[in-house]
C-alpha positions as CSV (number, residue, x, y, z in Angstrom):
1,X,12.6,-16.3,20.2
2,X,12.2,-14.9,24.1
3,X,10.6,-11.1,24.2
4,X,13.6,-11.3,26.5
5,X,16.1,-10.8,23.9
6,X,13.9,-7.4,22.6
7,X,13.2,-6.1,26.4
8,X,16.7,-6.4,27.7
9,X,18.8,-5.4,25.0
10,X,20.2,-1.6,25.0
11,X,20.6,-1.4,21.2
12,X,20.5,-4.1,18.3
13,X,18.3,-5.8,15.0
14,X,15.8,-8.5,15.2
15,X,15.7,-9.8,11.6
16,X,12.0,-10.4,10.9
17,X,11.3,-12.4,7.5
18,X,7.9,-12.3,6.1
19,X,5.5,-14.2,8.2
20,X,8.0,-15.3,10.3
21,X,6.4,-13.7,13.7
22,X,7.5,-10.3,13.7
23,X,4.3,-8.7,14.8
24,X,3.3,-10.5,17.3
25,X,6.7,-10.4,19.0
26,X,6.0,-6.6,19.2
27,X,3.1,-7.0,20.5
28,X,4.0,-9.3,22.8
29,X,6.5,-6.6,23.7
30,X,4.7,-4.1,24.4
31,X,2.6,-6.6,26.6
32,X,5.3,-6.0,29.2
33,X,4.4,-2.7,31.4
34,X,7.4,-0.4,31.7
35,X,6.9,3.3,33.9
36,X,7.2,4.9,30.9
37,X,5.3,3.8,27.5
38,X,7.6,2.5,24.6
39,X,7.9,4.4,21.2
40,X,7.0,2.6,18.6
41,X,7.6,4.1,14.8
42,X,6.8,2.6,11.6
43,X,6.9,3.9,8.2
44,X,3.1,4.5,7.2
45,X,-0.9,5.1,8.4
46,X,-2.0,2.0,7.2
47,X,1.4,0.3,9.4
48,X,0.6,2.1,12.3
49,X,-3.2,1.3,12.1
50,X,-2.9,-2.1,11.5
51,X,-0.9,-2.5,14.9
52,X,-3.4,-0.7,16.9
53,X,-5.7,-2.9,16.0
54,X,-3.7,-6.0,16.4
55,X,-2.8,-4.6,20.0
56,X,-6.0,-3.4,20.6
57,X,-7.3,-7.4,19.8
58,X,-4.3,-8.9,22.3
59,X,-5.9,-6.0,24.9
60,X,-2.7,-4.5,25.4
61,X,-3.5,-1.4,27.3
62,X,-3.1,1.9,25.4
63,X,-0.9,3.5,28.1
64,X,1.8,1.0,27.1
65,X,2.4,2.6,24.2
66,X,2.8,5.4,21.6
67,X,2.8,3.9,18.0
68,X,3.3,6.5,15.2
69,X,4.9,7.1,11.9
70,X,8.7,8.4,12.1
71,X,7.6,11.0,9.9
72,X,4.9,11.7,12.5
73,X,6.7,12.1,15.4
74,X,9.4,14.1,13.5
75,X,6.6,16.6,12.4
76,X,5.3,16.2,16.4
77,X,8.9,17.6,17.6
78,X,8.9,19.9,15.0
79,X,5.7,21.7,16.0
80,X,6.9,22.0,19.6
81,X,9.7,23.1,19.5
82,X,9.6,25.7,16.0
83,X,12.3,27.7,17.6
84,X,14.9,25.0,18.0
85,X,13.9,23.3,15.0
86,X,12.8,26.0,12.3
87,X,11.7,24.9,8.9
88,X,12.0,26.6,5.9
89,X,9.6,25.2,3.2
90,X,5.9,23.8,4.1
91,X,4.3,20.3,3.3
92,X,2.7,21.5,0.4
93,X,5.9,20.6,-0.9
94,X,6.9,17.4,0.5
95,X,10.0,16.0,-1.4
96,X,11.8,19.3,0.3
97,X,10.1,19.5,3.2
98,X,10.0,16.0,4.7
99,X,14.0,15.6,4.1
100,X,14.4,19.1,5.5
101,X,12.2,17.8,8.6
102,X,14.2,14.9,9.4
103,X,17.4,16.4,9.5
104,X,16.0,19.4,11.8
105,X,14.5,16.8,14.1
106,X,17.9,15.0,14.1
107,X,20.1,17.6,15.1
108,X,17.9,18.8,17.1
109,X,17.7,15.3,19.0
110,X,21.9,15.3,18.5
111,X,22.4,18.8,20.3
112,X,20.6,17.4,23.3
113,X,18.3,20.0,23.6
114,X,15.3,17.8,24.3
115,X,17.6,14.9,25.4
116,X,15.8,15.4,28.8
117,X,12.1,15.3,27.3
118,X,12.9,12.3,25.3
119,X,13.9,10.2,28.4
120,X,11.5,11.8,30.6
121,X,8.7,10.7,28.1
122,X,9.6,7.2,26.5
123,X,11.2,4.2,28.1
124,X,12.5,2.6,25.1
125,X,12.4,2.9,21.2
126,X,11.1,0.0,18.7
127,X,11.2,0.8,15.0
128,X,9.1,-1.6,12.5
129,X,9.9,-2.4,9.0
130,X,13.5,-0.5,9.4
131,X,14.6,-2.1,5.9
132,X,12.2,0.9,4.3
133,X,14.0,3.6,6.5
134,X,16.0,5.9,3.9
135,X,19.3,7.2,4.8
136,X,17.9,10.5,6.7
137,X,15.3,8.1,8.9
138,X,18.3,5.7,10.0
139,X,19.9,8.6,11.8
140,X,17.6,9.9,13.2
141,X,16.8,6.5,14.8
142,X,20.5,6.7,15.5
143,X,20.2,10.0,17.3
144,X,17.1,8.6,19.3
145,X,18.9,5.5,20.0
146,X,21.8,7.3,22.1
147,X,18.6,8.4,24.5
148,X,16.7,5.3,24.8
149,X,17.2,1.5,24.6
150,X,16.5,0.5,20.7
151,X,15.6,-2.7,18.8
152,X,14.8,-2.1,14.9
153,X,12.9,-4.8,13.2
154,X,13.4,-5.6,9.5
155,X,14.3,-7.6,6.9
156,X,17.1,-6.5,3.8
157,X,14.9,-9.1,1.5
158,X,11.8,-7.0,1.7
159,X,12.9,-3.7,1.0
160,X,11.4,-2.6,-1.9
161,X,10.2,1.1,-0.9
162,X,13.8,2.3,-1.8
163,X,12.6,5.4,-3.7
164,X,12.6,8.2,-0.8
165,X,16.1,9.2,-1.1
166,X,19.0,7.3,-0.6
167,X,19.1,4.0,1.6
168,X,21.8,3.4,4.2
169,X,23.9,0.1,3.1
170,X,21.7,-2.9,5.3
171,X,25.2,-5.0,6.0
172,X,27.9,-1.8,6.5
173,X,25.8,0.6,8.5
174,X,22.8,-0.9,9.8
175,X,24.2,-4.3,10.9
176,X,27.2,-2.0,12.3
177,X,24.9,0.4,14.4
178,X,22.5,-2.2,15.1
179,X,23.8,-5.6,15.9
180,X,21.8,-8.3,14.9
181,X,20.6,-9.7,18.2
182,X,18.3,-12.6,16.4
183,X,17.1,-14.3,13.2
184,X,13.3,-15.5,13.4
185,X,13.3,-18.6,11.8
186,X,9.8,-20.0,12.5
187,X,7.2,-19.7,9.5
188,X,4.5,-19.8,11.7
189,X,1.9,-17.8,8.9
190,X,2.1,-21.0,7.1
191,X,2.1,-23.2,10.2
192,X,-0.8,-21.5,11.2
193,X,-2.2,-22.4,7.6
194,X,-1.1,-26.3,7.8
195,X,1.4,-25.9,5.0
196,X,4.8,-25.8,7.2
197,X,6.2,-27.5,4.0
198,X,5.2,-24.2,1.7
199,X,7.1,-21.9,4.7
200,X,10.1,-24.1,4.8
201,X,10.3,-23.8,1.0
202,X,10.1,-20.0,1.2
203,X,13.0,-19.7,4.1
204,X,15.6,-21.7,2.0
205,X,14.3,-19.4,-1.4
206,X,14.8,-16.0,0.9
207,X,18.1,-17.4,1.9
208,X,19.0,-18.4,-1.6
209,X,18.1,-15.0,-3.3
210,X,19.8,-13.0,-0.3
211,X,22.7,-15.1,-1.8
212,X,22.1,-14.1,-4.9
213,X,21.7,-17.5,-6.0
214,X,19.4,-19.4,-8.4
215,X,16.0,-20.2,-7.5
216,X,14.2,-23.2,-8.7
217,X,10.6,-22.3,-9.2
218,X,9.2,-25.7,-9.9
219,X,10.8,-27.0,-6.7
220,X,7.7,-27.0,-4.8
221,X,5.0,-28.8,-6.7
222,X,2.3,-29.5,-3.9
223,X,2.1,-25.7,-2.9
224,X,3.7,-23.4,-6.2
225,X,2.0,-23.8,-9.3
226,X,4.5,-22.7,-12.0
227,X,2.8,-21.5,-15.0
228,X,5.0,-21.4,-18.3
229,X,3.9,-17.5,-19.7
230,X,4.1,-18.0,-23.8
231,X,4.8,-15.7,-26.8
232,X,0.8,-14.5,-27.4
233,X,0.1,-11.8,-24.8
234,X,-3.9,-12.3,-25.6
235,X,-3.4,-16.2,-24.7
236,X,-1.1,-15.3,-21.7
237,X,-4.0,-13.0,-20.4
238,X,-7.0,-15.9,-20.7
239,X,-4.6,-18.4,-19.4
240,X,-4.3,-16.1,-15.8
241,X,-7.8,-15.7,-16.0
242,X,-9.1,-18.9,-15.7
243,X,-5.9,-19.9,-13.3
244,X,-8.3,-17.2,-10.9
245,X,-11.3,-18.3,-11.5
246,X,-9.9,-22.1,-11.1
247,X,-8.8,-20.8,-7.4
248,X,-12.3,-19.3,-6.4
249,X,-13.8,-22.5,-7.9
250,X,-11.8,-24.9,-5.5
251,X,-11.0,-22.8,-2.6
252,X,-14.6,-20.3,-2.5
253,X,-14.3,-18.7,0.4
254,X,-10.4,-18.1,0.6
255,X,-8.8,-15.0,0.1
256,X,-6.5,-14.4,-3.5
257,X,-4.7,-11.5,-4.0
258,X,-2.9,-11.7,-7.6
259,X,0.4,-9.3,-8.2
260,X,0.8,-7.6,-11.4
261,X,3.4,-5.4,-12.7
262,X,4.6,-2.4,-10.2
263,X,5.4,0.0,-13.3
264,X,1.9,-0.2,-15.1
265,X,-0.7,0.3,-13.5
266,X,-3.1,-0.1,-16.6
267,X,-2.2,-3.4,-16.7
268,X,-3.5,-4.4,-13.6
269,X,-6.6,-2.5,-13.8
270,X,-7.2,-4.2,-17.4
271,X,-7.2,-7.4,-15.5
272,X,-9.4,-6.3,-13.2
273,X,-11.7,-5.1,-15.9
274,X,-12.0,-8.9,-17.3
275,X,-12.9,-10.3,-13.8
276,X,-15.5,-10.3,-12.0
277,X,-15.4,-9.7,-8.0
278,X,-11.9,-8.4,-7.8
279,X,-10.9,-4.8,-7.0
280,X,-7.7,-2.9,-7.4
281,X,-5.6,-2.1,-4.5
282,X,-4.9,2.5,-5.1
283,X,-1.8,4.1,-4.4
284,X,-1.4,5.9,-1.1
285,X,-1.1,9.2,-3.3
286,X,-4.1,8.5,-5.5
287,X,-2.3,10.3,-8.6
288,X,-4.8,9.4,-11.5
289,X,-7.1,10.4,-9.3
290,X,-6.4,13.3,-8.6
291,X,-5.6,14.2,-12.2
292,X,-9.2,12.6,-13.0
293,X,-10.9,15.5,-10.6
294,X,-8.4,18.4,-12.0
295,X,-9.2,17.5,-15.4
296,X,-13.3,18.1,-14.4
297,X,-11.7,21.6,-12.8
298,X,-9.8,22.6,-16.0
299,X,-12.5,21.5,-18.8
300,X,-14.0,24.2,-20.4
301,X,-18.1,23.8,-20.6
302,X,-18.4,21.6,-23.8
303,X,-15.3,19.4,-22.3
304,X,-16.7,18.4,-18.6
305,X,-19.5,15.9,-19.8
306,X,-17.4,13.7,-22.0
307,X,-14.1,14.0,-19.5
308,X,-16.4,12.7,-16.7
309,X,-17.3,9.6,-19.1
310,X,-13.5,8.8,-19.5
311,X,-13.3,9.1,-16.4
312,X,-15.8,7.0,-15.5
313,X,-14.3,4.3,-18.0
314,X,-10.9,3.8,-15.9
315,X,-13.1,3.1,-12.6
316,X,-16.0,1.0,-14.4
317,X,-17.2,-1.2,-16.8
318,X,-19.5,-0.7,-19.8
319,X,-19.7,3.2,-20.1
320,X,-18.9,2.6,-24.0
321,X,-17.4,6.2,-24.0
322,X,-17.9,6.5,-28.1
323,X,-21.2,5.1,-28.1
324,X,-22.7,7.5,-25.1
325,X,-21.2,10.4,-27.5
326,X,-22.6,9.8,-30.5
327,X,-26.4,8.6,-28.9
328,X,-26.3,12.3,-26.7
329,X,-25.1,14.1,-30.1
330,X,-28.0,12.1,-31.9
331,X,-31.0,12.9,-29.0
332,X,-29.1,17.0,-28.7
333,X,-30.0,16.9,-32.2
334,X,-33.5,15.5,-32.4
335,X,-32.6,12.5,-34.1
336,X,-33.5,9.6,-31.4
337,X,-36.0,7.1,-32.6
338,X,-36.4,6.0,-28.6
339,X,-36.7,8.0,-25.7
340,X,-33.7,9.2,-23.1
341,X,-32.9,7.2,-20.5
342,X,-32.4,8.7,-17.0
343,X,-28.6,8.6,-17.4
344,X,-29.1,10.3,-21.2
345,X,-31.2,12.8,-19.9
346,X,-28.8,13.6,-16.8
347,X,-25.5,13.4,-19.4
348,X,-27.5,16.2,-21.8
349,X,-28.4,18.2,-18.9
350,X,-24.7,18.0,-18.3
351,X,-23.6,18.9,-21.0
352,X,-26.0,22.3,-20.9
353,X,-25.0,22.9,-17.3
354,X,-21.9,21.3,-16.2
355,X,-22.5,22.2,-12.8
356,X,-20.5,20.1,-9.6
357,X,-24.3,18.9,-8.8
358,X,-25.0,17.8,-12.4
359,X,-21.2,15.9,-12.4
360,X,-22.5,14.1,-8.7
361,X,-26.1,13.1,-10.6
362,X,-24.2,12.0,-13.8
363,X,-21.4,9.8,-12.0
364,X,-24.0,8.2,-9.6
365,X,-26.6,7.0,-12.9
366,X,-23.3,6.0,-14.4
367,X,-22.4,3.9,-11.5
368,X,-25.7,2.5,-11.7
369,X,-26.3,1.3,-15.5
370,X,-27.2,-1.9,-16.0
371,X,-24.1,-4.2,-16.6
372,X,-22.1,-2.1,-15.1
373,X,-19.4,-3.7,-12.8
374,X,-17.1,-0.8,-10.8
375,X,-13.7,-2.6,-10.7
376,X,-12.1,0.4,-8.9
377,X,-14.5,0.8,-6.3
378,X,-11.6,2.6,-3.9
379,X,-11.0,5.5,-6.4
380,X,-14.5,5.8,-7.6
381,X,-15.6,6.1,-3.8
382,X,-12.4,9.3,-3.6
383,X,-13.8,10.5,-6.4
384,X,-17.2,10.6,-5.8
385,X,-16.5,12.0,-2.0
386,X,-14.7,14.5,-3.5
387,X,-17.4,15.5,-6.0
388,X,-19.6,16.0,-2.8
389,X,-16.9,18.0,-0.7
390,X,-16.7,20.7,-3.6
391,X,-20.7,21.0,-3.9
392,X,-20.9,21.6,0.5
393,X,-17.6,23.8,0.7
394,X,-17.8,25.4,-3.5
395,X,-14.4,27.6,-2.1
396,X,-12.5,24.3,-2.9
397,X,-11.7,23.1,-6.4
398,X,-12.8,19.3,-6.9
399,X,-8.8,18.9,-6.7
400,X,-8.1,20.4,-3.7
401,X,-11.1,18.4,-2.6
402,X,-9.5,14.8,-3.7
403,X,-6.4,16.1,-2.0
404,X,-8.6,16.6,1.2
405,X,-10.2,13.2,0.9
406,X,-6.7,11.1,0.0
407,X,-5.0,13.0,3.3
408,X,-8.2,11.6,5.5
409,X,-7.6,8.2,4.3
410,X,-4.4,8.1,4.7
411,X,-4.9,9.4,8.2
412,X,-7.1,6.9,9.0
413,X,-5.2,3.8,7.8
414,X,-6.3,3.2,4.2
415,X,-8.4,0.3,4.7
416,X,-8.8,-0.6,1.3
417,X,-8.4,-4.0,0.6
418,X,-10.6,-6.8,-0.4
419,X,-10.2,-10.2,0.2
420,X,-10.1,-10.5,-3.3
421,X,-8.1,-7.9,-4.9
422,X,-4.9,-6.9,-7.5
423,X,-2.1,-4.6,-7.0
424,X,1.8,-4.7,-7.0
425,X,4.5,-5.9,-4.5
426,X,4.5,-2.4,-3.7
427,X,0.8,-2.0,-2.7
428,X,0.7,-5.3,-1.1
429,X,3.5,-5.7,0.8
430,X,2.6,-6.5,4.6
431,X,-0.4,-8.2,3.2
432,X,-1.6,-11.9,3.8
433,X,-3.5,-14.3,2.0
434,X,-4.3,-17.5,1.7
435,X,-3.5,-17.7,-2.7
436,X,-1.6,-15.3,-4.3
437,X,-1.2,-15.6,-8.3
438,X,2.0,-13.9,-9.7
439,X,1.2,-12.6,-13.0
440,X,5.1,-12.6,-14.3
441,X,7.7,-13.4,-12.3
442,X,10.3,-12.8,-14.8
443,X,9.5,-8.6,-14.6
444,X,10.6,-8.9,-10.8
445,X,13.8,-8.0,-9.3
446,X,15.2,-10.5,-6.2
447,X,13.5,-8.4,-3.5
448,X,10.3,-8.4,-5.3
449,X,10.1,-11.6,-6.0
450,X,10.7,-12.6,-2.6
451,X,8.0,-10.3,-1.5
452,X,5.4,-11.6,-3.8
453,X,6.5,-15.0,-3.3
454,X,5.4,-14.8,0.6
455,X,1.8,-13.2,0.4
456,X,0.1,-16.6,0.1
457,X,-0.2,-18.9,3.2
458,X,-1.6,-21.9,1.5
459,X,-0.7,-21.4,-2.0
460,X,1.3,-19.9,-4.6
461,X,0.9,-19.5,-8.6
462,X,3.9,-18.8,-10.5
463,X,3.3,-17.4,-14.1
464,X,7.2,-16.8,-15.8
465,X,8.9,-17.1,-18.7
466,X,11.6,-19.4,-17.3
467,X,11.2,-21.6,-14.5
468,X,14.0,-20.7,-13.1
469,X,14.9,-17.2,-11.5
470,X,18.3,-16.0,-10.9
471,X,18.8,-12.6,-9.4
């Protein structure tokens, strides 16, 4: 479609599905100089970083825009203006105090008290991936969107980040406030990738599932590989596995992203344990790992050294957590026919002096033994940088440390995915590839489904119970 239709329009939807152009349409937007630079929000640091970098690649000069978070820019308002828009809990606790922000900054916005500043500032408002905005973002884009021309970009098929509060209805409130202005149609990631056949098939499956109709899952042999999952879990697991390794075999220097199940994590990082050269896509909020460095916080003396080893077992292979116990019991004791190694003699000095310096040493030998593959290197690399903020500022628990460490990453955009990595629908969503393996299908609701479905420009692999899928 014309940027036309996004530049001249006062207030309306552009519905974007995956792969379908959306980006480069903004960018292509923003292309166009106006006196005053656009606003731009989106929903997360990674989002927003991604499309610096994209504009920064089309040289779209920096003065064009302002591209931020909606959160952002509420907590931006907020700390200008305190006294119009006073807040009464702090973002220590953030399921209160990011709801409470948004409805300040919208009333705020409403009551017209900036209405002036707004205009003065920003010559129009874009908002990307709109289908994640919960009910309390929507309004407020509404409240903007009396001030300054809007266009809102999303798709009702890829909203899957529908946990933040409640969602406003896609059909009676956003199509009403927003009136859909276009439809891209044009699967130009998989034109781009020579399979416009593989694109075409996804469209009519989007449209089908938005219908709430069956999907046929075998209905697109020369670019979806369905793969029947059976009864034995332990077959079903060795089957996927060698479906991977079959990929990197044919295609070696492609990208594969595989999509395991959102609501257990173990699962994913026990296939990543089996395979060699993949890594696991983290959580924005990093919650294990954070539990991993309060746990090192809360042990008493005798606890820290074999904590750190179970620890050290969820980010890497072959610690052998029993083992290590009983060979440092055996050399505390005396009773070793062979001498320490280097990581024995740093886990027994650990255990004498559990010390932050002596939990640094031990993690780094750890990382280092032979045969040892880390298969979450994102977490261990938190972890670790937390371990070495707590030794330079020691007035900071090795919690409030990882807490430090997750904000900067998330600040800076989370770049934290391989080309060859696992995660959910959830952690991959905006994602590309060029294979994506589905690990079951029949666990996924419509929307997730879809989403998993359209990661993979050249090629798809199914694994479900039925062939079939009907929302």
């Amino acid at each position: 479609m014309s940027v036309d239709a996004v530049l001249n329009a006062s207030k309306g939807l552009i519905v974007a599905p995956a792969g379908c152009g959306k980006t480069h349409l903004i960018t292509e937007a923003l292309g166009f100089a106006q006196s005053k630079p656009y606003l731009v929000l989106t929903h997360t640091t990674a989002g927003v970083t991604a499309l610096k970098k994209r504009l920064s690649r089309f040289a779209i000069p920096p003065r064009n825009y302002v591209v931020t978070t909606i959160d952002g820019w509420a907590l931006k308002i907020a700390g200008c203006f305190p006294g119009l828009c006073p807040l009464g809990v702090g973002p220590e606790n953030p399921t209160v105090f990011y709801p409470s922000l948004r409805r300040a900054v919208r009333d705020l916005v409403v009551n017209g008290n900036i209405s002036e500043i707004i205009t003065a500032t920003y010559s129009r408002l874009l908002v990307d991936e709109y289908q994640d905005c919960n009910s309390e973002q929507h309004e407020l884009t509404c409240a903007l969107s009396c001030l300054l021309p809007t266009v809102v970009f999303g798709d009702p098929m890829q909203c899957i980040f529908n946990f933040s509060g409640p969602m406003p209805h896609w059909n009676q409130t956003v199509e009403t406030f927003f009136p859909t202005l276009a439809t891209l149609q044009t699967p130009w990631r998989w034109n781009n990738a020579q399979t416009p056949d593989l694109g075409q098939w996804l469209l009519e499956q989007r449209h089908r599932l938005l219908l709430r109709e069956r999907i046929d899952l075998r209905s697109c042999p020369d670019y979806v590989r369905f793969r029947p999952l059976l009864r034995n879990h332990n077959d079903n697991i060795q089957r996927q596995q060698r479906e991977y390794y079959s990929l990197l075999r044919q295609f070696p220097n492609d990208s594969v992203l595989v999509i395991g199940d959102s609501r257990r994590a173990s699962s994913r990082h026990q296939f990543a344990q089996r395979i060699n050269g993949i890594d696991v896509v983290e959580p924005v909020d990093l919650s294990d790992v954070i539990k991993m460095a309060a746990s090192l916080d809360d042990a008493n003396a005798a606890n820290v050294m074999p904590w750190l080893l179970q620890a050290a077992a969820e980010l890497m292979t072959n610690v052998g957590v029993s083992t290590t116990l009983r060979r440092i019991s055996s050399i505390q004791a005396g009773r070793n026919r062979t001498a320490p190694s280097s990581l024995e003699n740093a886990l027994v000095a650990l255990a004498l002096a559990p010390t932050r310096q002596n939990i640094r040493t031990t993690l780094l030998l750890l990382e280092e033994k032979e045969e040892t593959r880390v298969f979450r290197a994102g977490a261990l690399h938190v972890l670790k940088d937390a371990i070495n903020l707590s030794i330079s500022s020691p007035d900071k628990s090795i919690r409030e440390s990882a807490s430090v460490i997750r904000e900067q990453r998330r600040y800076q955009g989370e770049g934290r995915v391989s080309h060859r990595s696992i995660g959910s629908t959830l952690l991959l969503k905006g994602l590309e590839c060029d294979h994506s393996v589905i690990l079951d299908a029949g666990n996924m609701g419509a929307t997730d489904l879809y989403v998993a479905l359209s990661r993979g420009a050249k090629s798809v692999t199914i694994f479900s119970g039925r062939d079939e899928f009907t929302p």
